[in-house]
C-alpha positions as CSV (number, residue, x, y, z in Angstrom):
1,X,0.0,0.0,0.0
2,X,2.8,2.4,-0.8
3,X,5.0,3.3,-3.3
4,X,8.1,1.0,-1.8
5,X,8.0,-2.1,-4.3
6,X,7.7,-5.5,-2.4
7,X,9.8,-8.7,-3.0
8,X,8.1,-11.5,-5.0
9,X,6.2,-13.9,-3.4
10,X,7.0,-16.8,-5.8
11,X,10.1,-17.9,-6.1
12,X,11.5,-17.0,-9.5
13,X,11.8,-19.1,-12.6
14,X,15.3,-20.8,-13.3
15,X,16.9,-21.6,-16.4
16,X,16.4,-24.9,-16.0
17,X,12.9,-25.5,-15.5
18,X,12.1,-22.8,-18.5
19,X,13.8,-25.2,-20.4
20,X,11.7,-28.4,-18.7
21,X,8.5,-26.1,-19.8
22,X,9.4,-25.4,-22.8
23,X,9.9,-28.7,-23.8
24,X,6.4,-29.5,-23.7
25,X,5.6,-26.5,-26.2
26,X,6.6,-27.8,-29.6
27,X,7.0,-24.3,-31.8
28,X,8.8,-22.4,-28.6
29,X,12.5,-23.7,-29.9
30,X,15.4,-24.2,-27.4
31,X,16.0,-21.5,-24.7
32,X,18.7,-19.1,-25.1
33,X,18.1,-16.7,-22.0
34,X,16.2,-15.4,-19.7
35,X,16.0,-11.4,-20.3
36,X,13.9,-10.2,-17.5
37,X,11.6,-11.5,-14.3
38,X,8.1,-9.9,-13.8
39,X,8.0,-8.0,-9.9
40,X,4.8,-8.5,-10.1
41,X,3.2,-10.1,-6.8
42,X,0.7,-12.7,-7.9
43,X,2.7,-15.4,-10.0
44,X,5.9,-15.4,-11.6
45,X,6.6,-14.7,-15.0
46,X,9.8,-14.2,-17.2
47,X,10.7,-12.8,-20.6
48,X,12.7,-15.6,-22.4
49,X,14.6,-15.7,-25.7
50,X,14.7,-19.1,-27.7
51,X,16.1,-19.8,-31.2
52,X,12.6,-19.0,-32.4
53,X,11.4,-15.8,-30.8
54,X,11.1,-14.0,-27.9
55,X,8.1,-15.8,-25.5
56,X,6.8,-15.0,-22.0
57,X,6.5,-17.7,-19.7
58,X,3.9,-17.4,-16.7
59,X,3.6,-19.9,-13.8
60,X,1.0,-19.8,-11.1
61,X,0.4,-21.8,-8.0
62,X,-2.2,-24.8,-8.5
63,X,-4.4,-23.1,-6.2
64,X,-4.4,-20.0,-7.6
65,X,-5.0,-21.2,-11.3
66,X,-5.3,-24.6,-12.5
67,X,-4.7,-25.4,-16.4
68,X,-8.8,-25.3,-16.4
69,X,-8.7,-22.0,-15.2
70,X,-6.4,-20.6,-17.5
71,X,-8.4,-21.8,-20.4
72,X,-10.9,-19.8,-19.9
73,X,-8.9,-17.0,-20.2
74,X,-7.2,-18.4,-23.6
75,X,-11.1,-18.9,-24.5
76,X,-11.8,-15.6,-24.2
77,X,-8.2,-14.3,-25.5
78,X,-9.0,-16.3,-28.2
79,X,-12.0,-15.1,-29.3
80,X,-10.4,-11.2,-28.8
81,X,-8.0,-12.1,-31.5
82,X,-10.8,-13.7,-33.7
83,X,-12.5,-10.2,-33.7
84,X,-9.2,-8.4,-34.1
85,X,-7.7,-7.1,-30.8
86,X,-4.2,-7.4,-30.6
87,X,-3.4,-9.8,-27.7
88,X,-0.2,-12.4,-27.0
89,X,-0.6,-15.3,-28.9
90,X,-1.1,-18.4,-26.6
91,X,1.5,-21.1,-27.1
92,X,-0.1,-24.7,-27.3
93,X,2.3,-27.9,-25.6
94,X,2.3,-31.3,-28.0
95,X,-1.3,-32.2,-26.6
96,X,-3.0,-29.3,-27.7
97,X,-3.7,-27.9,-24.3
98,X,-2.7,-24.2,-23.7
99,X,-1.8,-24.4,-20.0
100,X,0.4,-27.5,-18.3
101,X,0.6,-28.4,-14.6
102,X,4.1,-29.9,-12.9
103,X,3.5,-30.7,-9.4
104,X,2.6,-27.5,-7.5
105,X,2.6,-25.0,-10.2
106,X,0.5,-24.5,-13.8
107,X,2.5,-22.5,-16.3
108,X,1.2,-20.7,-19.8
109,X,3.1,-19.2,-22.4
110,X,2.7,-16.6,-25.1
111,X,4.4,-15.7,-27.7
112,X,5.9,-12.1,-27.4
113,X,3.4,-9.5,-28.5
114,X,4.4,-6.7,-30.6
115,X,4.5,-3.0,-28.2
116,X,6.9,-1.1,-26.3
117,X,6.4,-2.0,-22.5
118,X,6.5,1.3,-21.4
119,X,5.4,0.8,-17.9
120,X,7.0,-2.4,-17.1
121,X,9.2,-1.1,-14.4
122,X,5.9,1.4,-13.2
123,X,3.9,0.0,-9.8
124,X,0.5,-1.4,-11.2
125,X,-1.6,1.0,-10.1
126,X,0.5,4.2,-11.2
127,X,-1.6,7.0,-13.4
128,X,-0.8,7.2,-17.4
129,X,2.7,9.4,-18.5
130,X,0.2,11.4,-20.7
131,X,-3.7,12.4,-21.4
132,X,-3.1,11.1,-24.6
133,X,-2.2,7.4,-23.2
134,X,-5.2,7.4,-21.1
135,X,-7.4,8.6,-24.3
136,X,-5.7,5.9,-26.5
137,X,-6.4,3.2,-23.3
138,X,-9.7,4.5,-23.4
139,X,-10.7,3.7,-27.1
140,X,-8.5,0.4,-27.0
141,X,-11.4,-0.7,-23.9
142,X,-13.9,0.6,-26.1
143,X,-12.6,-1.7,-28.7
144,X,-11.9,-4.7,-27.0
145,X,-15.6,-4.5,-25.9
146,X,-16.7,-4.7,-28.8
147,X,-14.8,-7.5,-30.1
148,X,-15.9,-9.3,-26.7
149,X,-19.4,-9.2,-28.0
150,X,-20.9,-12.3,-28.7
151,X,-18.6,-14.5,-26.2
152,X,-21.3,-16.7,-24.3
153,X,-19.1,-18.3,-22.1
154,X,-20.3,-19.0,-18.5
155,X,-19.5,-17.5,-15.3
156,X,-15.6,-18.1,-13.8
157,X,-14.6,-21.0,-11.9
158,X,-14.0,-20.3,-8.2
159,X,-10.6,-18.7,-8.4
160,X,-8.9,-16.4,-5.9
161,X,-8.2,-13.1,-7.8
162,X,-10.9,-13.2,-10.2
163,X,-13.2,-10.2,-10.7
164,X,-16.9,-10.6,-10.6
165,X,-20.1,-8.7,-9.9
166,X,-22.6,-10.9,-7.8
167,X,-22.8,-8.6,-5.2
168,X,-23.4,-5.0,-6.6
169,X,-26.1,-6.3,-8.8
170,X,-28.5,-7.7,-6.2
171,X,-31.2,-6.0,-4.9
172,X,-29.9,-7.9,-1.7
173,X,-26.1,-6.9,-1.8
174,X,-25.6,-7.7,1.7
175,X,-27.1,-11.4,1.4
176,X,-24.7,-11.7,-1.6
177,X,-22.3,-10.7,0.5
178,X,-22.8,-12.9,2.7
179,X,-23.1,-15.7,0.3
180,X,-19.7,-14.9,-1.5
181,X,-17.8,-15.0,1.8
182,X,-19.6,-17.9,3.0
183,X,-18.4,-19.9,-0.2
184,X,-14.6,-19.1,0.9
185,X,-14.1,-20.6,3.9
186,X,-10.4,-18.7,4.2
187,X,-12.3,-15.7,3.8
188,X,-15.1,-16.5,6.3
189,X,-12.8,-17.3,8.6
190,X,-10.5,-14.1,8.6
191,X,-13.7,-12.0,9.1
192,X,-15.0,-14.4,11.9
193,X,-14.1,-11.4,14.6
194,X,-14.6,-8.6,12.6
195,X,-17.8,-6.7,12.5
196,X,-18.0,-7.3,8.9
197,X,-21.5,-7.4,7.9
198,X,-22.2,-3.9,9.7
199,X,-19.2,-2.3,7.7
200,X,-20.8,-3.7,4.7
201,X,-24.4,-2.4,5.4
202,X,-22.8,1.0,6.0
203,X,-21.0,1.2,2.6
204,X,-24.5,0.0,0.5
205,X,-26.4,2.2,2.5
206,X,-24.2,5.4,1.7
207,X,-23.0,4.4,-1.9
208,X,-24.9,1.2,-3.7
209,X,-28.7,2.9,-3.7
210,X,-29.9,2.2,-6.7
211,X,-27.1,0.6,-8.1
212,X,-28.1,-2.6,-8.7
213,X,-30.5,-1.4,-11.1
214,X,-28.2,0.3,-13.4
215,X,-26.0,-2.5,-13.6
216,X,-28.8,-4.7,-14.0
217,X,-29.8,-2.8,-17.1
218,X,-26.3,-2.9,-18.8
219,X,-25.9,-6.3,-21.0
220,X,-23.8,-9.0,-19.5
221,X,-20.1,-8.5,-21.4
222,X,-17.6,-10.6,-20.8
223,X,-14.5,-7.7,-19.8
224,X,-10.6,-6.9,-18.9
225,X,-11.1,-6.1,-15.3
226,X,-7.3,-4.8,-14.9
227,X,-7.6,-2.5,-16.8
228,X,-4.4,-0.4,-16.1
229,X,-1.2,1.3,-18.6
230,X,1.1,-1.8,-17.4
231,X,-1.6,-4.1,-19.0
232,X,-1.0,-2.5,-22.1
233,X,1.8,-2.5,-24.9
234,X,2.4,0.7,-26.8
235,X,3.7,2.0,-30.3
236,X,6.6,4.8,-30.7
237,X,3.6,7.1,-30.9
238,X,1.7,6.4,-28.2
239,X,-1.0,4.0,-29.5
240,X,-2.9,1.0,-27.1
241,X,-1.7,-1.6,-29.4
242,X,-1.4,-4.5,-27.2
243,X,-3.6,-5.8,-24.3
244,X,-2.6,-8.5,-21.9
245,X,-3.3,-10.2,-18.5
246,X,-6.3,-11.0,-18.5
247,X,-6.3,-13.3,-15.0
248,X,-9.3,-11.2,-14.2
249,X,-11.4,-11.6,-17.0
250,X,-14.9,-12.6,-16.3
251,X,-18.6,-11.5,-17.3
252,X,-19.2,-8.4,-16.0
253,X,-20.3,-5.6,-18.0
254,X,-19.2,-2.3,-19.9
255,X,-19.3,0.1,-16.9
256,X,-17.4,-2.1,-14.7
257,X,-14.2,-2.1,-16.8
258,X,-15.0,1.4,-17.4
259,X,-15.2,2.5,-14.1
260,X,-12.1,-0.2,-13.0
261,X,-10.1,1.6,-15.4
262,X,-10.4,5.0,-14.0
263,X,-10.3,3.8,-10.3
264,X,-7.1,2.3,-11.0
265,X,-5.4,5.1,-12.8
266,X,-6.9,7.9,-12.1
267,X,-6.5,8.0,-8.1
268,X,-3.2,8.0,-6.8
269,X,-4.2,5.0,-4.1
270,X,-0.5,4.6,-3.5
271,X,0.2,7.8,-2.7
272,X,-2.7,9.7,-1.0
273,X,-1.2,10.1,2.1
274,X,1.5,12.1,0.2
275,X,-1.2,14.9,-0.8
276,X,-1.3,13.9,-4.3
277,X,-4.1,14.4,-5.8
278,X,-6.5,12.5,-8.2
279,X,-6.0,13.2,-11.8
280,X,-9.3,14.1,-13.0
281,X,-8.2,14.9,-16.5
282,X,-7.2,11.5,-16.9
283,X,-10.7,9.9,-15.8
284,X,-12.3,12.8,-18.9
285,X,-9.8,11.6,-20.8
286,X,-10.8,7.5,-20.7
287,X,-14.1,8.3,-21.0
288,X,-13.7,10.7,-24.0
289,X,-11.2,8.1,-25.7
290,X,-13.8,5.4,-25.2
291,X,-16.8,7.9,-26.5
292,X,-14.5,8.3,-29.9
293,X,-15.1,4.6,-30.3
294,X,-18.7,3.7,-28.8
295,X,-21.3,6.1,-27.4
296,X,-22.4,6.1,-24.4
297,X,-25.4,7.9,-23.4
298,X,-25.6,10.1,-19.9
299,X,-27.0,7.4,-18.1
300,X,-24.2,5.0,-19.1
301,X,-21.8,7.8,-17.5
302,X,-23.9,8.5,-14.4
303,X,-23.9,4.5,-13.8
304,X,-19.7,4.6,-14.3
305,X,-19.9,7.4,-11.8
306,X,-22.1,5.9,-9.0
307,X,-19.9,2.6,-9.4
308,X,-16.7,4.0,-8.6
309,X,-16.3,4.2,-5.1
310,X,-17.6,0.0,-5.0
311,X,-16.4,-1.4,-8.0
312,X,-13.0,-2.9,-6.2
313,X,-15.5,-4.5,-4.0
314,X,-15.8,-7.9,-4.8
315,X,-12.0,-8.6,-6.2
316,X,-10.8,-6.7,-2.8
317,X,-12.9,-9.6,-1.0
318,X,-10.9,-12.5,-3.6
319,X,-7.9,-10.5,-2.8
320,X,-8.3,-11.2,1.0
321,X,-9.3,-14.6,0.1
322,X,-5.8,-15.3,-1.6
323,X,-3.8,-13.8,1.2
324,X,-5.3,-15.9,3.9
325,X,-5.8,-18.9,2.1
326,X,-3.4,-19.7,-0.3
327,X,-0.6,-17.7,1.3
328,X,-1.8,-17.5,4.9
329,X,-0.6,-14.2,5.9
330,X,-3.5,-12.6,8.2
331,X,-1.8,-9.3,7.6
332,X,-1.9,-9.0,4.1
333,X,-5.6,-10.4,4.4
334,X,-6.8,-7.9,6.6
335,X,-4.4,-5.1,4.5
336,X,-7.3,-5.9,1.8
337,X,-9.7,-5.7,3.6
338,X,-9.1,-2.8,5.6
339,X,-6.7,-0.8,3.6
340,X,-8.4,-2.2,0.7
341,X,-12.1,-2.9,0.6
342,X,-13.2,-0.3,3.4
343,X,-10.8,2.2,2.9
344,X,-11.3,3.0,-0.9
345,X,-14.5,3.1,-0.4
346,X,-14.6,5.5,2.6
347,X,-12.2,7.9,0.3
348,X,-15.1,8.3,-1.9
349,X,-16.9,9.4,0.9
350,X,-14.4,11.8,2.0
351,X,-14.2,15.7,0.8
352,X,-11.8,14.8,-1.7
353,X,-13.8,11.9,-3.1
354,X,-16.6,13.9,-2.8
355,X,-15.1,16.5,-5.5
356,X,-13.4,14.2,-7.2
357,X,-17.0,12.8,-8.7
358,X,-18.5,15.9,-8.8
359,X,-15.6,17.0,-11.3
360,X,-15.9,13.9,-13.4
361,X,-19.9,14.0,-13.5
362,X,-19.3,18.2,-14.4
363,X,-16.6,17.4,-16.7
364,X,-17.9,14.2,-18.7
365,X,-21.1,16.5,-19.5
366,X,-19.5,19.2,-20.3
C-alpha cells in the first residue's frame, strides 16, 4: 500500500525449468536466456529468448490457477484475437492444451506481443505518463468491448483473484455478500471477529442505492477487469496496441471495466497520504477516448460514476481470500480488507472523493 515495491512472493523461474516447460511447447525452440523476471506479486513470469522468438513464460500456484482456469482465459483471449484485438498469442504444448501443470505450479506461455512495455518497471496502479495514453487506453477498452461481444461463455470457476459482480447487482447486496464470503471458507474465517456485515451495510447504505438497477440494465459483457497502462503495450507514438493479463477476466459488463479503469489510474491510491491528488483529466480523458469509439449515453456515465467508489469490491474480497488462504498471511488479508475494501470506499466518501465525482460528473457533460 505504498509506493516501496515489495519482494516476489514466488520464487522465481530458473533456467532450468524454463527449459523443462518449454519442452512441452513444440513451436517455442530451445531456450537461449532469460532477459527479464516480472515483480509482479501474484505469479511469476519471465521474458525468455529461444532460437525461435522472444516468449513470455507465466507460472501460477495450482491453487491460484489450474490449467482449467487458465483456459478460460485463452477462450476468451482467443476469441479477442478472432474479432481483431491485438493480444499475445497463446503457445499450445504437443497435446494441444494451452496451459500444463508440474506438481505444484500450472505455467502458460505466449508468444511475445508486438509493443513497447512502457510501464514495465511502473507499480501497477500508477496514473498514465500522458492524457493522450489514457485517451488511447480509453478507445482500446472501447474496442476490446466490442470484439468481446458475442462471447457466451459461462461465469468463472471459483478462483482467488478473479473479478466478478454478484454482489453490486443484487437487490440484496448484503445477502450476496454474505453468500460470496460464505463460499470461501479462508475468507469466512479471517472475518469471523470482525464486524464485517455492519461495515458492509454501511458502505450500500451510503454508496450502492440504486445501483443494482443500473447494472442490471447494462448487457452482461464478458470484460478486462485490470484495466491499467502496465496491461498495455504501446507503439513509438503512443497507440494502445497491445492488451494482456487477462487473470481477471470474467462477465461483467461495460461500466465495470469502465469504471475499474479509472479507479485504477486515475487516483493515486498509492500515494494519497502524500497529498497527491486524483488526476481528473485522466478519468475525462478514458471516458472521452472510449466515446470516440462507442457512445455512451448520460445514463451509461452516471452509472460509471455511481460505481466508482464499489467497484474494487468484490476482487478486494478475492484479494483477501488469496492472502489468507493460499498464502496464509493474516496481515496481508486484513491489508485488503481494511486498507483495501473499506478504505477506498470511505475515500469516496471523503471531501476529496466527494469532489473528485463531482468533477468527473461536471466534466464528462461538459
Amino acid at each position: 500500500m505504498g509506493m516501496a515495491l515489495e519482494a516476489p512472493t514466488w520464487p522465481v523461474i530458473t533456467a532450468r525449468e524454463a527449459e523443462a516447460v518449454l519442452a512441452l511447447f513444440p513451436e517455442a525452440g530451445r531456450l537461449e536466456q532469460l532477459r527479464w523476471h516480472s515483480p509482479r506479486p501474484f505469479s511469476a513470469a519471465t521474458l525468455i529468448e529461444t532460437d525461435c522468438g522472444g516468449f513470455v513464460l507465466k507460472r501460477h500456484h495450482h491453487r491460484l490457477r489450474s490449467p482449467a482456469g487458465l483456459v478460460e482465459e485463452h477462450a476468451f483471449m482467443a476469441h479477442l484475437q478472432a474479432a481483431g484485438t491485438a493480444v499475445p498469442e497463446v503457445m499450445t504444448a504437443a497435446d494441444g492444451v494451452s496451459a500444463v501443470a508440474h506438481g505444484d505450479w500450472t505455467y502458460e506461455l505466449h508468444r511475445k506481443a508486438p509493443g513497447l512495455d512502457l510501464y514495465r518497471d511502473r507499480q501497477s496502479w500508477t496514473p498514465f505518463l500522458t492524457q493522450d495514453h489514457a485517451h488511447a487506453a480509453g478507445a482500446a477498452l472501447a474496442r476490446l468491448h466490442q470484439a468481446a461481444r458475442g462471447f457466451a461463455a459461462g461465469e468463472r470457476g471459483p478462483w482467488p483473484l478473479v473479478s466478478s459482480m454478484t454482489i453490486l447487482r443484487s437487490c440484496d447486496p448484503l445477502t450476496a455478500a454474505e453468500a460470496y464470503i460464505a463460499a470461501r471458507p479462508a475468507l469466512a474465517s479471517l472475518l469471523a471477529d470482525k464486524p464485517w456485515r455492519a461495515e458492509l451495510a454501511r458502505l450500500f447504505a451510503a454508496l450502492a442505492d440504486g445501483l443494482a438497477e443500473r447494472l442490471n440494465a447494462q448487457p452482461r459483457l464478458w470484460t478486462h477487469n485490470d484495466w491499467h497502462p502496465s496491461n498495455i503495450l504501446w507503439s513509438a507514438g503512443g497507440v494502445a496496441c497491445t492488451v494482456f493479463d487477462f487473470g481477471l477476466a470474467a462477465p461483467t459488463c461495460a461500466a465495470h471495466d469502465l469504471a475499474t479503469a479509472i479507479e485504477r489510474s486515475a487516483i493515486p491510491w498509492l500515494e494519497l497520504c502524500d497529498g497527491t491528488e486524483p488526476d481528473v483529466a485522466a478519468a475525462l480523458a478514458i471516458l472521452a477516448g472510449y466515446r470516440c469509439v462507442v457512445p455512451l449515453t448520460s445514463e451509461d456515465v452516471q452509472t460509471v460514476i455511481r460505481l466508482l467508489p464499489l467497484v474494487h469490491l468484490e476482487f478486494a474480497l478475492s484479494e483477501a481470500d488469496y492472502f489468507a488462504g493460499i498464502l496464509g498471511d493474516h496481515g496481508l488479508a486484513t491489508l485488503a480488507w481494511q486498507d483495501y475494501l473499506l478504505d477506498h470506499a470511505d475515500w469516496f466518501l471523503s471531501r476529496k472523493g466527494q469532489a473528485f465525482l463531482r468533477s468527473l460528473e461536471n466534466g464528462a457533460a461538459g
